[in-house]
C-alpha positions in Angstrom: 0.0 0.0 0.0 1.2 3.6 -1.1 1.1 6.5 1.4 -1.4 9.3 -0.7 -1.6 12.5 0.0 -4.5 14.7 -0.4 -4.2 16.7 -3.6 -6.6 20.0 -4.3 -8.8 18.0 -6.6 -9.7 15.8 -3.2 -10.3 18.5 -1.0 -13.0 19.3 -3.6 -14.3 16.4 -4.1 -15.1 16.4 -0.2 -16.5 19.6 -0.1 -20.3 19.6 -0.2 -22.9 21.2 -2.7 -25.5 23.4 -1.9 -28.3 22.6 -4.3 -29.6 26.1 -6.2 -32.6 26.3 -7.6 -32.1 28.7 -11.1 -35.1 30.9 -12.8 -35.4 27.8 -14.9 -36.3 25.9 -12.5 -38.6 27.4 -10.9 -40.5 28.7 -14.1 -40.7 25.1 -15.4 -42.4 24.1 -11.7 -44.7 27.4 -12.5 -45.8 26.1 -15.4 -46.1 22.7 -15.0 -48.9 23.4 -12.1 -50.4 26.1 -14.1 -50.7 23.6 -16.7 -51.6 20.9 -14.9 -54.5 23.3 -12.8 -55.8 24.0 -16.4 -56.1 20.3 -17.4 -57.7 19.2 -14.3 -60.1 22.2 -14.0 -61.1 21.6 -17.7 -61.6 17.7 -16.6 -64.1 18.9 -14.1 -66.0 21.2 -16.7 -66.3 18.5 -18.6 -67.1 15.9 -16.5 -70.6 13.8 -17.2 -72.6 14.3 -14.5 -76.2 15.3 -13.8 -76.5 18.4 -12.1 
């Protein structure tokens, strides 16, 4: 067995990552409810029943 030393690329593998959410993100979450709001509301409009 060889005696390693940490190297720079260690010490950054080590370190941990904060997750960030990016505009992206969040305006892909936006419109995937808004989207999926629509659908379901539209199910309901349409939905056979007798009043």
């Amino acid at each position: 067995m060889r005696d390693r030393r940490l190297g720079v690329d260690d010490l950054r593998m080590s370190q941990r990552v904060q997750p960030q959410q990016t505009a992206a993100f969040c305006a892909q979450a936006i419109a995937s409810f808004g989207i999926s709001l629509t659908a379901m509301t539209l199910a309901l409009i349409y939905l056979p029943a007798s009043p």
